[in-house]
C-alpha positions in Angstrom: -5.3 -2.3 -19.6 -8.5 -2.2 -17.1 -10.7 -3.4 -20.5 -8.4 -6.3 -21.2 -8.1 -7.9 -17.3 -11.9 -7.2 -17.4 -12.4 -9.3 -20.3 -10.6 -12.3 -18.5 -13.3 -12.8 -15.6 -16.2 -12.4 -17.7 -19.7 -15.0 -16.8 -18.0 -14.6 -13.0 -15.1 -16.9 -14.1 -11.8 -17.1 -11.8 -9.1 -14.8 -13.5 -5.3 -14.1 -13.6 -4.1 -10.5 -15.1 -0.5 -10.0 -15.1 1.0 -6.9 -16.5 4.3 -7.7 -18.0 6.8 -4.5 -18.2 9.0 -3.3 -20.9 12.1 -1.3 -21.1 9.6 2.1 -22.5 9.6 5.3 -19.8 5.3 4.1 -19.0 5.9 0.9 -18.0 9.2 1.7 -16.2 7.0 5.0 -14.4 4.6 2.1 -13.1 6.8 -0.5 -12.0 8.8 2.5 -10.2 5.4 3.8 -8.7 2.4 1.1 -8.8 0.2 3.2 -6.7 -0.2 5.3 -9.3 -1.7 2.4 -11.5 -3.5 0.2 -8.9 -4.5 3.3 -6.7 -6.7 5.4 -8.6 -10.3 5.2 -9.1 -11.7 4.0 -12.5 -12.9 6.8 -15.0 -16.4 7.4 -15.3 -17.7 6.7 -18.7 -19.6 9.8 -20.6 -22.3 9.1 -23.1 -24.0 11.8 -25.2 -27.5 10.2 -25.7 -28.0 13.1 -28.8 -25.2 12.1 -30.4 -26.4 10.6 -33.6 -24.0 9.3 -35.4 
């Protein structure tokens, strides 16, 4: 979800994201409780720099 609205304001372009809920329990958990999407912190990204492949 956050990679996809982030792709719309790329090259510091004005942007729109809209998330569009379906019937399935996720959705329906984040409509009932969109703190719990919009609220939280993004996740850190981990690289392992020896990691050759």
């Amino acid at each position: 979800l956050w990679q996809q609205a982030g792709r719309s304001g790329r090259r510091e372009n004005a942007s729109l994201s809209i998330y569009i809920a379906f019937e399935g329990p996720l959705d329906q958990y984040f409509m009932k409780f969109p703190q719990k999407l919009f609220g939280r912190s993004i996740e850190n990204c981990q690289i392992d720099v020896h990691n050759k492949q």
